[in-house]
Backbone as a ProteinNet text record, in pm:
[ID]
protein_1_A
[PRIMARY]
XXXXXXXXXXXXXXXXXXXXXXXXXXXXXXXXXXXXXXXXXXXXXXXXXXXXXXXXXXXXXXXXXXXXXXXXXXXXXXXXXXXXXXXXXXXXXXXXXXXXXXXXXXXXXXXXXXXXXXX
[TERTIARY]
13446.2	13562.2	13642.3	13800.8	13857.2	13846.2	13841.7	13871.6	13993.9	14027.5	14142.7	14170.3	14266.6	14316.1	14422.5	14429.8	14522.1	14465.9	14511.9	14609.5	14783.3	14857.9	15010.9	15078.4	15227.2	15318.9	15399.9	15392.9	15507	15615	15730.3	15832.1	15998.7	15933.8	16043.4	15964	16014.2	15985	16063.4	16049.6	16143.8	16128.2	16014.4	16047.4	15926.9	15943.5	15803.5	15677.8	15666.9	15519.2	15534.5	15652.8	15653.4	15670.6	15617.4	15640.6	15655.3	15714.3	15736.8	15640.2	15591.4	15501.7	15496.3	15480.6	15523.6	15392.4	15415.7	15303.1	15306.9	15213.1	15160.6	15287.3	15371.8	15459.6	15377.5	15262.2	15222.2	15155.1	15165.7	15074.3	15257.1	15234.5	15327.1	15327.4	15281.9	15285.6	15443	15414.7	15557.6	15478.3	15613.6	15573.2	15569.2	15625.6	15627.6	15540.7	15422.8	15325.6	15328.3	15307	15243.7	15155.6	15205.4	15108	14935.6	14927.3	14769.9	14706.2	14767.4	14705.3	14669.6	14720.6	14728.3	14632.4	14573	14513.4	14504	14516.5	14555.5	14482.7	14491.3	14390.2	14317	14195.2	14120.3	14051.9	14041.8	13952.4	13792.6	13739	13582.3	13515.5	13491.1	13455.9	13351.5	13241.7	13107.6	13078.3	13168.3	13183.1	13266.8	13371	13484.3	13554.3	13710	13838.5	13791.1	13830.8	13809.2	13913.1	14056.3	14157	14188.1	14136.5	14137.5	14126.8	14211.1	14193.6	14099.9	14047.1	13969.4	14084.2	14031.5	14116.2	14101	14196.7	14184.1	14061.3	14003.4	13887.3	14005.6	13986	14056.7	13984.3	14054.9	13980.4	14060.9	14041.9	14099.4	14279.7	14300.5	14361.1	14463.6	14406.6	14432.5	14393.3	14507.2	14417.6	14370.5	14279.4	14174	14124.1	14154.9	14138.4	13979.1	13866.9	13748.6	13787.7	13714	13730.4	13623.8	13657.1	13523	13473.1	13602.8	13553.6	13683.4	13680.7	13796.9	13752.4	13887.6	13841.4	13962.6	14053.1	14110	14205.9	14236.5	14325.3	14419.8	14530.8	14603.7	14664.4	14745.1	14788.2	14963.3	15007.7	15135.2	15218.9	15289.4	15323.3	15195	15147.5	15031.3	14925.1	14924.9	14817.2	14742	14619	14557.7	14603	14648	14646.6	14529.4	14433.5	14308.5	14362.8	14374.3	14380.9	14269.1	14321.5	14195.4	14178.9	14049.4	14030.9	13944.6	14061.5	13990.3	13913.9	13830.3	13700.5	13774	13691	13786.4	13936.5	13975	14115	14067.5	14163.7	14173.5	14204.8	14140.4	14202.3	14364.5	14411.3	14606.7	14607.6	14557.4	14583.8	14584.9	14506.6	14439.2	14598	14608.6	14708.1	14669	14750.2	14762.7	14788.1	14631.7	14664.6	14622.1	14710.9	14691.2	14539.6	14516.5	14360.2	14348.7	14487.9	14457	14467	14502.3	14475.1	14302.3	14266.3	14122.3	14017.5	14064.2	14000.5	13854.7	13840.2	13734.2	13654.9	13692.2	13590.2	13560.8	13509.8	13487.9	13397	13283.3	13161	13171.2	13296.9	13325.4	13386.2	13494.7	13586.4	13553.6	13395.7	13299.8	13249.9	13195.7	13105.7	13239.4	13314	13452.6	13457.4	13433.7	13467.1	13405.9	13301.4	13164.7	13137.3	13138.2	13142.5	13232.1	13369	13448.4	13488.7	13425.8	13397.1	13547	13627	13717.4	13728.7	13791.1	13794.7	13807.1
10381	10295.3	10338.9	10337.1	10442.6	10291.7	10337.8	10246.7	10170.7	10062.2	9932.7	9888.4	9851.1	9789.8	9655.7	9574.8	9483.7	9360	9252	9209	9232.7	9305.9	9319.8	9234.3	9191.9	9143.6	9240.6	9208.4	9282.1	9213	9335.7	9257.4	9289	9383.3	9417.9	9432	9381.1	9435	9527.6	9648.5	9750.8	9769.4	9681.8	9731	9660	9641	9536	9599.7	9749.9	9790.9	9854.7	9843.5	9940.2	9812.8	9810.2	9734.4	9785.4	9710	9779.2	9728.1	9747.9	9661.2	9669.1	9557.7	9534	9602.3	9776.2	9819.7	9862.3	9803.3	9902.1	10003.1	9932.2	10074.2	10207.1	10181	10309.4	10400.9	10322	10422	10497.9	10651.4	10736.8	10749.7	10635.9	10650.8	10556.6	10652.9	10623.4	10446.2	10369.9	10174.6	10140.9	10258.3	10184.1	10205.7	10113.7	10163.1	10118.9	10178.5	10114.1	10025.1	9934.3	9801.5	9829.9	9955.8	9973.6	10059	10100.8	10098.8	9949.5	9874.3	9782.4	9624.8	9556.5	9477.1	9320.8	9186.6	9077.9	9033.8	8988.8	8914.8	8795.4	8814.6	8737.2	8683.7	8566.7	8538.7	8518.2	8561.4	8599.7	8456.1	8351.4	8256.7	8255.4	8298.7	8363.9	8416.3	8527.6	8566.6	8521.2	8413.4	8400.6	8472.1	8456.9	8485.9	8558.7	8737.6	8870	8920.6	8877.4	8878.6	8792.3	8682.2	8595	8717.2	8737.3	8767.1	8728.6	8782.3	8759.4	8712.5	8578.3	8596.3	8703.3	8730.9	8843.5	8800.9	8860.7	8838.6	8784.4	8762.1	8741.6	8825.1	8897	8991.5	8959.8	8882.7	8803.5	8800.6	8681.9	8652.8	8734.7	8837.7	8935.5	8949.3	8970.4	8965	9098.9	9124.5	9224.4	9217.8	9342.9	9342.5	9495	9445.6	9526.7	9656.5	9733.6	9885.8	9889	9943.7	9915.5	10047.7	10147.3	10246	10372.3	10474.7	10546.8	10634	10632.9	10706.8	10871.3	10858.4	11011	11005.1	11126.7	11162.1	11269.1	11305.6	11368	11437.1	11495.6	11562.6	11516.2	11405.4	11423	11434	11518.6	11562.3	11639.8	11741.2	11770.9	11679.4	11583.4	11455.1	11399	11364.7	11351	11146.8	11090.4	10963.9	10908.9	10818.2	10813.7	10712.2	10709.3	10638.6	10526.2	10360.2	10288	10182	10194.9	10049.6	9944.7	9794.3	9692.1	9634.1	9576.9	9489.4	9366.5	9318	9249.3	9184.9	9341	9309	9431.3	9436.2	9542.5	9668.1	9767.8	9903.8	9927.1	9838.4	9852.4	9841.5	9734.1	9725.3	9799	9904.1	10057.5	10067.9	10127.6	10154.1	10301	10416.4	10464.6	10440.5	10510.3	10430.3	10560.5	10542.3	10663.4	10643.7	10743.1	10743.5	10578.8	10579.3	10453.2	10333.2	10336	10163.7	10209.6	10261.8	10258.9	10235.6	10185.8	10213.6	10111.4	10020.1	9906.3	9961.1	10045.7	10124.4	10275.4	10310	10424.6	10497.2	10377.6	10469.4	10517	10424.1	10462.3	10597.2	10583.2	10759.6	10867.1	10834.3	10937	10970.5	10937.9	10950.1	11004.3	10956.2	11009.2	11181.9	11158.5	11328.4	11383.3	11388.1	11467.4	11490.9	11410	11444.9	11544.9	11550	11594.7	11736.6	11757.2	11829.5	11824.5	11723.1	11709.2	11726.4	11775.5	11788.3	11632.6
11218.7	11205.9	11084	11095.6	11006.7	10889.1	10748.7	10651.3	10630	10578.7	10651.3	10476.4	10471.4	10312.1	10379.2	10312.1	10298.6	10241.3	10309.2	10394.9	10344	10398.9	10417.4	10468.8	10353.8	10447	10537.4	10687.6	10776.4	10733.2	10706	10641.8	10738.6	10841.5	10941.3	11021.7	11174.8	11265.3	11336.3	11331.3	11365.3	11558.9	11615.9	11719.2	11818.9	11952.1	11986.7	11915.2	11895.4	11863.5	11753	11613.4	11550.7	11400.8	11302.7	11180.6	11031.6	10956.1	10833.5	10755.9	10662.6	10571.5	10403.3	10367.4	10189.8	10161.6	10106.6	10030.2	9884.1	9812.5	9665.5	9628.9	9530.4	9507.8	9480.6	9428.7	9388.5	9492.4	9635.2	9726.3	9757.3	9771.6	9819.2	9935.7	10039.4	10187.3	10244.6	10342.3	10497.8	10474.7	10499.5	10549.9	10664.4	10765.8	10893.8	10986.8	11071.9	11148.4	11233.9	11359.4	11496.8	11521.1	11596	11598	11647.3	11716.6	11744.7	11606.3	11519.4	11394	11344.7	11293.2	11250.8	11311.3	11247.8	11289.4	11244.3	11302.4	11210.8	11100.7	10963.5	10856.9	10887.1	10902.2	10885.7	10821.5	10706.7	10649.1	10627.3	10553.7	10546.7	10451.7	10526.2	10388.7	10351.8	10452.9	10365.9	10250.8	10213.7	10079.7	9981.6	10042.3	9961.8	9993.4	9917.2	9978.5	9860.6	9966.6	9885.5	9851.2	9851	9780.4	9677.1	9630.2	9529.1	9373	9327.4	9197.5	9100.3	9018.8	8895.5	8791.6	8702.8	8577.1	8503.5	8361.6	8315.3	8201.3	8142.3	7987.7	7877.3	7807.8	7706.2	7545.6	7460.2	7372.6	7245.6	7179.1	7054.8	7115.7	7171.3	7219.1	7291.8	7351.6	7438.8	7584.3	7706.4	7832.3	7856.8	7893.8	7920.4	8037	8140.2	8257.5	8297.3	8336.4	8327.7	8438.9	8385.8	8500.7	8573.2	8719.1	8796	8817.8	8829.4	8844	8832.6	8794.3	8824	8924.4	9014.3	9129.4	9128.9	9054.6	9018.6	8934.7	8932.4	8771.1	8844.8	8767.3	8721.8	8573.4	8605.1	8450.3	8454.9	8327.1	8352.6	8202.9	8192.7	8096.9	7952.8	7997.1	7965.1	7915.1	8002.9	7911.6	8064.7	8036.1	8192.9	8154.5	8329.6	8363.4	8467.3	8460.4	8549.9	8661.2	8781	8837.4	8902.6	8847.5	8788.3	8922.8	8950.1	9018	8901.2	8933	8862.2	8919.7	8832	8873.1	9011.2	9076.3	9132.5	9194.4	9225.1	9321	9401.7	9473.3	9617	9545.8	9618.1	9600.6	9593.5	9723.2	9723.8	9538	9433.5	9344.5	9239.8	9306.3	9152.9	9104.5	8980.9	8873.2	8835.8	8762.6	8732	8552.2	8487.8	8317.7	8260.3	8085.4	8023.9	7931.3	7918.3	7836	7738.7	7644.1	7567.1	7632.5	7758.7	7801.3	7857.3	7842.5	7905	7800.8	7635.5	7522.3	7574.5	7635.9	7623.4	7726.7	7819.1	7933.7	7892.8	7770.8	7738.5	7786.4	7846.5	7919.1	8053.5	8114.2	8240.2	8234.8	8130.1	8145.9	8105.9	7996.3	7969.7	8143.5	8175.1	8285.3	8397.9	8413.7	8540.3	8438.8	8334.2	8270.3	8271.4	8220.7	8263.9	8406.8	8483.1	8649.4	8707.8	8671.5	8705.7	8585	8482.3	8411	8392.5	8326.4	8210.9	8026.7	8006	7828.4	7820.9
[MASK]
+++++++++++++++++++++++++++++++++++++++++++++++++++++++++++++++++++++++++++++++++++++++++++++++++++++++++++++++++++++++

């Protein structure tokens, strides 16, 4: 089964089988899909509503949001940016952050560097 992200707002319907959808500025994908891609949201209450956000930590009166994991990087303007999934939101939500917003997850971006055999 191919892997699924959302829930999306359809925000046009371009056509009986064709829709637009409100995505992640940061994903660089086409918005418009065919309705047999696409499938309706259903809520899971067994686990809880798995879109419910986490509050943020607070770090002397600072919000502080935990890293769950970095899943890739780039180089932009000769400086590497990790692209971050947070603890508790959806993948649609990963961000793109420079080394110093990652200062409180140091063991995570040790370990994403060493794996990936980064300076």
């Amino acid at each position: 089964m191919p892997k699924r992200e959302g829930p999306f707002e359809i925000i046009d319907k371009k056509s009986p089988l064709v829709f637009k959808l409100r995505l992640p500025p940061q994903w660089k994908i086409h918005d418009t899909f065919h309705a047999s891609l696409l499938l309706p949201h259903t809520e899971n209450f067994l686990y809880g509503r798995h879109h419910e956000r986490l509050p943020p930590d607070l770090d002397e009166g600072e919000e502080t949001y935990e890293v769950e994991a970095i899943v890739n990087h780039k180089l932009i303007r000769n400086r590497f940016h990790y692209f971050v999934k947070w603890e508790g939101y959806l993948t649609s939500e990963n961000t793109w952050e420079p080394p110093e917003n990652l200062e409180k997850a140091t063991n995570v971006l040790q370990r994403y560097k060493h794996l990936h055999r980064l300076p």
